[in-house]
C-alpha positions as CSV (number, residue, x, y, z in Angstrom):
1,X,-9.5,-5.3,33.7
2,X,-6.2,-7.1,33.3
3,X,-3.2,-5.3,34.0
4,X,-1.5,-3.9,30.8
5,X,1.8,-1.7,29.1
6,X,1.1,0.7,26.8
7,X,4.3,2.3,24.9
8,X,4.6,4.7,21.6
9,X,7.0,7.7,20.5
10,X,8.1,10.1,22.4
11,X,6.8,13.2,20.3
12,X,4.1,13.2,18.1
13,X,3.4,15.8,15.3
14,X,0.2,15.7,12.9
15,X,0.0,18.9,11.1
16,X,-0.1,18.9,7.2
17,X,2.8,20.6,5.9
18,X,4.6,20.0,9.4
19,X,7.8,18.6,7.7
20,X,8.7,22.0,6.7
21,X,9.0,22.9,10.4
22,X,11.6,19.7,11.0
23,X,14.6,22.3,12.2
24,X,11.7,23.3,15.1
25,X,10.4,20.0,16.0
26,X,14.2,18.6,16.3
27,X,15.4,21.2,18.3
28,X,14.4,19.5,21.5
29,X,15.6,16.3,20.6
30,X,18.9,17.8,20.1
31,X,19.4,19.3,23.3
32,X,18.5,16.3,25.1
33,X,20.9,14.2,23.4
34,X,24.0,17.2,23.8
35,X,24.3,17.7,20.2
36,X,25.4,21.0,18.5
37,X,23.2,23.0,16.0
38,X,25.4,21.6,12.9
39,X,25.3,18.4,14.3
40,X,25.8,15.3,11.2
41,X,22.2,14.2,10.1
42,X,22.1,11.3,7.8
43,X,18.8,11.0,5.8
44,X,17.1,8.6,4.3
45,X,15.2,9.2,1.5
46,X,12.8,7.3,-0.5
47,X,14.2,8.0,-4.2
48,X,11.6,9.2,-5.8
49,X,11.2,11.3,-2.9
50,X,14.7,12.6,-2.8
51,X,13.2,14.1,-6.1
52,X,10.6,16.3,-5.1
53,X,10.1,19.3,-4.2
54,X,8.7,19.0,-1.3
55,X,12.0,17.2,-0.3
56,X,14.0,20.4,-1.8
57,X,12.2,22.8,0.6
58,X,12.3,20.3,3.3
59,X,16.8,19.7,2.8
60,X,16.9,23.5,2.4
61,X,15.2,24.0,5.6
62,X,17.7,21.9,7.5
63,X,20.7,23.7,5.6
64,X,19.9,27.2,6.4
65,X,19.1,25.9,10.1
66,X,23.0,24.7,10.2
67,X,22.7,21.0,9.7
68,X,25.4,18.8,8.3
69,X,23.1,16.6,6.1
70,X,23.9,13.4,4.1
71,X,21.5,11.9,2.2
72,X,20.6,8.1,1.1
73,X,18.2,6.6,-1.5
74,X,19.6,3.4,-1.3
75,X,15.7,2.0,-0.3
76,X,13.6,-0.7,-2.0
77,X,10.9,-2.7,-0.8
78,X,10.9,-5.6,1.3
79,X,14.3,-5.0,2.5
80,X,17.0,-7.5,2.6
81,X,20.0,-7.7,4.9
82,X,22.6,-6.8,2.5
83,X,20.6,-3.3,2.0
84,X,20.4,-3.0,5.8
85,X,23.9,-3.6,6.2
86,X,25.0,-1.2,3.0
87,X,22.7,1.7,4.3
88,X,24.1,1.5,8.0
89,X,27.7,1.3,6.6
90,X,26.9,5.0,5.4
91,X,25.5,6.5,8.3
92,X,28.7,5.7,10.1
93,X,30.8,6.4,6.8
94,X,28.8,10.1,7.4
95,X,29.7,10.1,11.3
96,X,25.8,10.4,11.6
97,X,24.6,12.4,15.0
98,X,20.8,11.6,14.3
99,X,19.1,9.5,11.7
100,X,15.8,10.8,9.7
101,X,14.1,8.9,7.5
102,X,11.2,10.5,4.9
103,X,9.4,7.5,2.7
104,X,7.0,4.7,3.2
105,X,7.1,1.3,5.7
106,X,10.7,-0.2,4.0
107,X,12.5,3.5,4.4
108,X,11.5,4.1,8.4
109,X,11.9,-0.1,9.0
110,X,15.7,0.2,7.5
111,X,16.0,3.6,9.5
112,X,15.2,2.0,13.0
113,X,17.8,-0.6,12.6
114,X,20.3,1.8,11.1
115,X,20.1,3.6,14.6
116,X,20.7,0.6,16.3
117,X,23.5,-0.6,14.2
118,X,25.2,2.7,13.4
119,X,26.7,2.5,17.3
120,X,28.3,-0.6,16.5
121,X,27.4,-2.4,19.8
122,X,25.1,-5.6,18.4
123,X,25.2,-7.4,14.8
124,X,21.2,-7.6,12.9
125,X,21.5,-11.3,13.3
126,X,21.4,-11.4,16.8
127,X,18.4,-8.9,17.0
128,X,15.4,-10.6,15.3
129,X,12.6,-11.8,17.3
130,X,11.3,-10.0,20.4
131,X,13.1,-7.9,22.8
132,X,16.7,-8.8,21.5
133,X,17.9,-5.2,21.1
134,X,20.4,-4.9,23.9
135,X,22.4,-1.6,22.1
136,X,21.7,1.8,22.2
137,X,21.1,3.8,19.1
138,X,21.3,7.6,18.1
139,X,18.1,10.1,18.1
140,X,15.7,9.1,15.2
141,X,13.3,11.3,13.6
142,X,10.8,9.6,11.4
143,X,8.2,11.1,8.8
144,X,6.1,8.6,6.9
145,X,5.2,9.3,3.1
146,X,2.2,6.9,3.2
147,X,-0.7,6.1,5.4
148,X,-0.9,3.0,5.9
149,X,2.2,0.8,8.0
150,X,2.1,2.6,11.0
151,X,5.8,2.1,10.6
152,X,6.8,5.7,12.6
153,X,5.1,4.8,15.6
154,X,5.8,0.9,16.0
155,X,8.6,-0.6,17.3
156,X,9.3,-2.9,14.6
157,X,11.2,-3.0,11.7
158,X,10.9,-6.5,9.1
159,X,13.7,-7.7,7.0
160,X,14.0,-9.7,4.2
161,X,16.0,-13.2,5.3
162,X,17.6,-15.5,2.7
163,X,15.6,-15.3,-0.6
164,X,12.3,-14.7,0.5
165,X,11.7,-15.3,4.1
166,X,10.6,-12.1,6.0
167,X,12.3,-11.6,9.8
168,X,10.9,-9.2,12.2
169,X,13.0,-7.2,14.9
170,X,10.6,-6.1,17.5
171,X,12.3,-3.8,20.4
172,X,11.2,-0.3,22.6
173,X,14.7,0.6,21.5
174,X,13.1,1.1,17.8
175,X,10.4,3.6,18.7
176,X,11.4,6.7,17.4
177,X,12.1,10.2,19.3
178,X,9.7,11.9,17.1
179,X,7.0,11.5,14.5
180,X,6.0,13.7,11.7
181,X,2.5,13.2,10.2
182,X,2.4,15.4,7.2
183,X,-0.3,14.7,4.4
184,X,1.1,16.7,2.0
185,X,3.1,13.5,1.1
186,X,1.0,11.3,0.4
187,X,-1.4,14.1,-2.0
188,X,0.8,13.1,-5.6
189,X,0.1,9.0,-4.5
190,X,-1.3,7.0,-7.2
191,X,-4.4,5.4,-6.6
192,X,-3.4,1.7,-6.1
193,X,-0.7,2.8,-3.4
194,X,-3.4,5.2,-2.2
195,X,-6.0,2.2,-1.5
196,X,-3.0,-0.8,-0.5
197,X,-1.8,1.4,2.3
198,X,-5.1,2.6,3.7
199,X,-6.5,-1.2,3.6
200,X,-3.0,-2.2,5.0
201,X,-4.1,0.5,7.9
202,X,-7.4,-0.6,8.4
203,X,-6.0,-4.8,9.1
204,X,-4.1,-3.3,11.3
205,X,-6.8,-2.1,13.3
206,X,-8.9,-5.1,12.8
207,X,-5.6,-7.3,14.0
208,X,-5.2,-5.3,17.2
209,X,-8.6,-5.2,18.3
210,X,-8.7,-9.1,17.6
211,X,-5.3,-9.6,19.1
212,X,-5.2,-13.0,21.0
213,X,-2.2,-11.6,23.2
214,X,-1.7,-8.3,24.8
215,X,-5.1,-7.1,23.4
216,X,-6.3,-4.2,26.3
217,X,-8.9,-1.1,26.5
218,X,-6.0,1.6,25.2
219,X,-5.3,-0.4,22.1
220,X,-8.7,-1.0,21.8
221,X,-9.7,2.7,21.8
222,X,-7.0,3.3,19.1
223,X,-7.8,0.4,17.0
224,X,-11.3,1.7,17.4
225,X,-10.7,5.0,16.1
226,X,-8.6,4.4,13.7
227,X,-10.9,2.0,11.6
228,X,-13.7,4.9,11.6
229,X,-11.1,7.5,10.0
230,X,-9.8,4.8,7.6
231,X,-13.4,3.8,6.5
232,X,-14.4,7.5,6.2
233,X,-11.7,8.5,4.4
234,X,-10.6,5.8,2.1
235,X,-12.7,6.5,-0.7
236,X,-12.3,9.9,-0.8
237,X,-8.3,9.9,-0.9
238,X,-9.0,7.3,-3.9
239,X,-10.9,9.3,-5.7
240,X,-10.2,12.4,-4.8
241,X,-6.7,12.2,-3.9
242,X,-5.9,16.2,-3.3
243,X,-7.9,16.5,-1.0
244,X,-5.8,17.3,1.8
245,X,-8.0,17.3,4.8
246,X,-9.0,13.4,4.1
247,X,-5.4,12.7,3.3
248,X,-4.4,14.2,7.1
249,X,-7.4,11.9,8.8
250,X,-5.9,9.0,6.6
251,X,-2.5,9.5,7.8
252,X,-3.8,10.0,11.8
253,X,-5.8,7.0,11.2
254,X,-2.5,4.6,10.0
255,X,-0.2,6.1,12.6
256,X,-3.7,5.1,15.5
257,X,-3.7,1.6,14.0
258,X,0.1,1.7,13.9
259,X,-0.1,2.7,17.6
260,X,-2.7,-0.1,18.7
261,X,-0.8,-3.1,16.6
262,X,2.4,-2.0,18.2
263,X,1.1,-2.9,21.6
264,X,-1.5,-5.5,20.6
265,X,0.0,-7.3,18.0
266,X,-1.2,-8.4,14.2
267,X,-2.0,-12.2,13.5
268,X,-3.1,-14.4,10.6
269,X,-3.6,-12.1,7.9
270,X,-0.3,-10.6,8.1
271,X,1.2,-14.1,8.8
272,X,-0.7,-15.3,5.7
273,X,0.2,-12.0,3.8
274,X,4.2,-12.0,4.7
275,X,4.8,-15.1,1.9
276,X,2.8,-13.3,-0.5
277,X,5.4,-10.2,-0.1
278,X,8.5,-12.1,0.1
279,X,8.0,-14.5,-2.8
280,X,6.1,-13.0,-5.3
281,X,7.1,-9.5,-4.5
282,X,3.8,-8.0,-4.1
283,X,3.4,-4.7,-2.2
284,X,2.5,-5.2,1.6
285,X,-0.9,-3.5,1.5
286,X,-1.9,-5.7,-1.5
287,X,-0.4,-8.6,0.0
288,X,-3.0,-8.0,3.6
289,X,-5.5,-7.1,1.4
290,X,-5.7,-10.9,-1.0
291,X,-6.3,-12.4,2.0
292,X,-8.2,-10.5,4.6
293,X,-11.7,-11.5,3.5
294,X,-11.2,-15.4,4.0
295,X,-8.9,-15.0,7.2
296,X,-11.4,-13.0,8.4
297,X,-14.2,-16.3,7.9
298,X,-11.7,-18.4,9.4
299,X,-11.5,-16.7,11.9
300,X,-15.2,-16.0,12.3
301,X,-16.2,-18.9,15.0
302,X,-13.3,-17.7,17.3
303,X,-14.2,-13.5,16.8
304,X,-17.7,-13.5,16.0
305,X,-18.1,-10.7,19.2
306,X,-15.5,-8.7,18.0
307,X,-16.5,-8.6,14.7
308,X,-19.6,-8.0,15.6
309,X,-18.0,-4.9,18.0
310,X,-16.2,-3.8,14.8
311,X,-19.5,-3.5,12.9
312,X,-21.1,-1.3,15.3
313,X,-17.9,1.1,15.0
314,X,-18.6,1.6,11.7
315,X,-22.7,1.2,11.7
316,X,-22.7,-1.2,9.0
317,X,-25.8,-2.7,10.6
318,X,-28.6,-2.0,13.3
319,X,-27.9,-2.6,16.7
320,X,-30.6,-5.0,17.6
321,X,-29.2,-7.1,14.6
322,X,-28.1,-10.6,16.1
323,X,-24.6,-10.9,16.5
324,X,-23.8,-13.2,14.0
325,X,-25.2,-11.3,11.4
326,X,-23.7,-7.8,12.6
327,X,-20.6,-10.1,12.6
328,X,-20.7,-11.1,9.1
329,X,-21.8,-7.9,7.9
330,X,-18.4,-6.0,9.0
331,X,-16.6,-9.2,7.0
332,X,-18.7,-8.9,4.2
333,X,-18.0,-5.4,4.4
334,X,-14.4,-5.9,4.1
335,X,-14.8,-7.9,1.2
336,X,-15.8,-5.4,-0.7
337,X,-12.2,-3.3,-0.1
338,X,-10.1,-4.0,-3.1
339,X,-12.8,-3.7,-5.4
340,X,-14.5,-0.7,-4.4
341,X,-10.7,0.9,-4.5
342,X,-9.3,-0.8,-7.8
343,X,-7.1,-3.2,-6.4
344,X,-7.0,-6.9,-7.5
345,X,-8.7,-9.1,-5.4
346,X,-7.7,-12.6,-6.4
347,X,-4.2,-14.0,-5.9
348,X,-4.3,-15.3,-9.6
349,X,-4.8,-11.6,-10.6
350,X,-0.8,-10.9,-9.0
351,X,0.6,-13.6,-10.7
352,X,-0.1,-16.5,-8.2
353,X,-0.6,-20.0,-10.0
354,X,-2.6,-22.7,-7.9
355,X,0.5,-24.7,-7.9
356,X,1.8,-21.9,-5.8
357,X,-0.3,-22.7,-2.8
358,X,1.7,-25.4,-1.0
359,X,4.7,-23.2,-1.3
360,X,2.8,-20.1,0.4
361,X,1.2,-21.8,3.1
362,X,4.8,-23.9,4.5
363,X,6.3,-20.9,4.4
364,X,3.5,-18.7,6.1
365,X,3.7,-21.7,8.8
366,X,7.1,-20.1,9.8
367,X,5.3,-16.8,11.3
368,X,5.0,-18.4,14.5
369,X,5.4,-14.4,16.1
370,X,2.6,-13.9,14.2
371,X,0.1,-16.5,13.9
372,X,0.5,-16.9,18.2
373,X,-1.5,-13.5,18.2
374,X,-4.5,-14.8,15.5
375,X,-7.6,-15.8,17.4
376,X,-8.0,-19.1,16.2
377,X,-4.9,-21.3,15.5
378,X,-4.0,-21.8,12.2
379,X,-2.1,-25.2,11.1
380,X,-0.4,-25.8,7.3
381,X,-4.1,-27.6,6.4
382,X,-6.0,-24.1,7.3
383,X,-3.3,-21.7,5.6
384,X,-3.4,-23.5,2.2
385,X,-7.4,-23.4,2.2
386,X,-7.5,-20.3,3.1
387,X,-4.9,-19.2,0.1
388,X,-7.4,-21.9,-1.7
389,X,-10.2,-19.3,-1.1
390,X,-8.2,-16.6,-2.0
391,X,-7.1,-17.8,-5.7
């Protein structure tokens, strides 16, 4: 076995309904950091969150526990520096003590760096890429509203550079002090959210465990794990979307994927994916889930025995199958994803003309974080067939 790191939160909470018990839970956190019981807690909030009321119980819990609280919608997807920059510029407005975050991937990404930045010690520019976060940052608490990015237990937080380049800001200084996985978020999620984030969750898992760096047993147990609840479950929370007991294994099974990708990192679909996002503005999990199928095929000659291990996780074939075909039954199987859910599975069916291709794949050549982990190298020629395949 080759020697390995493995790193995630510090507290971990996965208990539907949990978020009403956020006084409790950051307790702890506030006596190790030497803060008072109306110590300044700036929120952020995804807005249509803000407007629950889920979120009313959840402020008025914090209130009558003695928190100062200030709260901030300013979220929206894929976000850009400016937003960053505007967000952080009101925690420190608010004299924030701790940060919390409630909403999906964009809301706990901005939150990260907003810890970070809110001490005033480093600028964003000089943090992007890997291990580049030299500042310390206040307690962060971080409760996702989806299950799918994994966002509250990685240590990564992407940005939106220029007009529609995407930068990522990968540090131990962004894993968060604790993380709440409450389902009762996610139960009021419209279906094509529902499926975009679970399938998001699920490449995740498939990335890790196919990681061509820093892949090791841990992450492979998590990745592991976390593509059995994700498969059990996805249908279910499509089509039956209050049932609460599938939305909880859904949102264990994102934060396990989240987990594993944090410490074995994602490759060429999200490499491939990340263009897809930035320039046509297409949500994240629909973005990993256009191209997953033919990424997957690309990658086939490189991954066959993996995909061929990720098949028997999920008993998609009988064990004395040959390997190729148990391999290319779990791709086959993930094929049939977006479909099955609802999602569009084409990239003409977002809005993507063929004339769009070149674009996409010179500017998915400039994931080079990414595309190092993918277990076959992918040059411009390879990215452009496979969005080729994809249209």
């Amino acid at each position: 076995m080759s020697p390995f790191e493995f790193r995630s939160v510090n507290r971990l909470v996965s208990q539907a309904g949990a978020t009403q018990r956020l006084p409790e839970w950051m307790s702890p956190l506030m006596e190790q950091h030497g803060l008072q019981p109306d110590c300044k807690v700036f929120a952020l909030v995804d807005p249509y969150i803000e407007t629950t009321p889920h979120f009313t119980e959840v402020r008025t819990a914090l209130l009558q526990a003695g928190f100062k609280l200030t709260v901030c919608t300013d979220v929206e997807p894929d976000p850009p520096e400016a937003q960053v920059l505007r967000v952080t510029a009101q925690a420190v407005d608010s004299h924030a003590d701790l940060v919390l975050a409630i909403g999906g991937g964009s809301t706990l990404d901005i939150a990260k760096l907003v810890a970070v930045l809110a001490k005033g010690q480093q600028d964003l520019k000089s943090m992007y890429g890997v291990g580049n976060v030299r500042s310390a940052r206040l307690p962060m608490v971080l409760v996702p509203t989806t299950a799918g990015t994994g966002s509250e237990v990685t240590p990564i937080s992407i940005v939106t550079t220029g007009k529609d380049v995407k930068m990522g800001v990968v540090s131990p200084q962004l894993y968060a002090d604790i993380a709440v996985l409450d389902a009762d978020w996610t139960l009021s999620l419209p279906q094509h959210i529902t499926a975009a984030t679970g399938i998001d969750a699920m490449v995740h898992a498939i990335e890790a465990f196919t990681s061509k760096r820093l892949k090791n047993p841990y992450s492979d147990m998590l990745a592991c794990q976390a593509l059995k609840l994700l498969a059990n479950n996805l249908k279910t929370v499509c089509f039956d979307p209050h049932n609460r007991e599938a939305r909880q294994a859904m949102m264990f099974g994102a934060c396990l994927a989240g987990q594993a990708f944090a410490n074995a990192p994602v490759g060429g679909v999200h490499a491939l994916a990340y263009p897809i996002g930035g320039i046509f503005h297409v949500s994240h999990g629909l973005s990993n889930s256009l191209v997953l199928p033919e990424v997957l095929k690309f990658n086939a000659p490189a991954a066959l025995a993996l995909y061929a291990e990720l098949c028997d996780v999920l008993s998609l074939a009988p064990g004395h199958v040959l390997e190729e075909e148990r391999a290319h039954a779990f791709i086959d199987w993930c094929a049939t994803l977006a479909v099955s859910t609802g999602l569009p599975s084409r990239l003409r069916e977002v809005g993507i003309a063929e004339t769009d291709l070149d674009r996409l794949a010179e500017s998915a050549m400039l994931q080079t974080r990414l595309l190092s982990n993918n277990p076959r190298e992918i040059n411009l020629e390879d990215a452009r067939a496979i969005y080729q395949a994809s249209f």
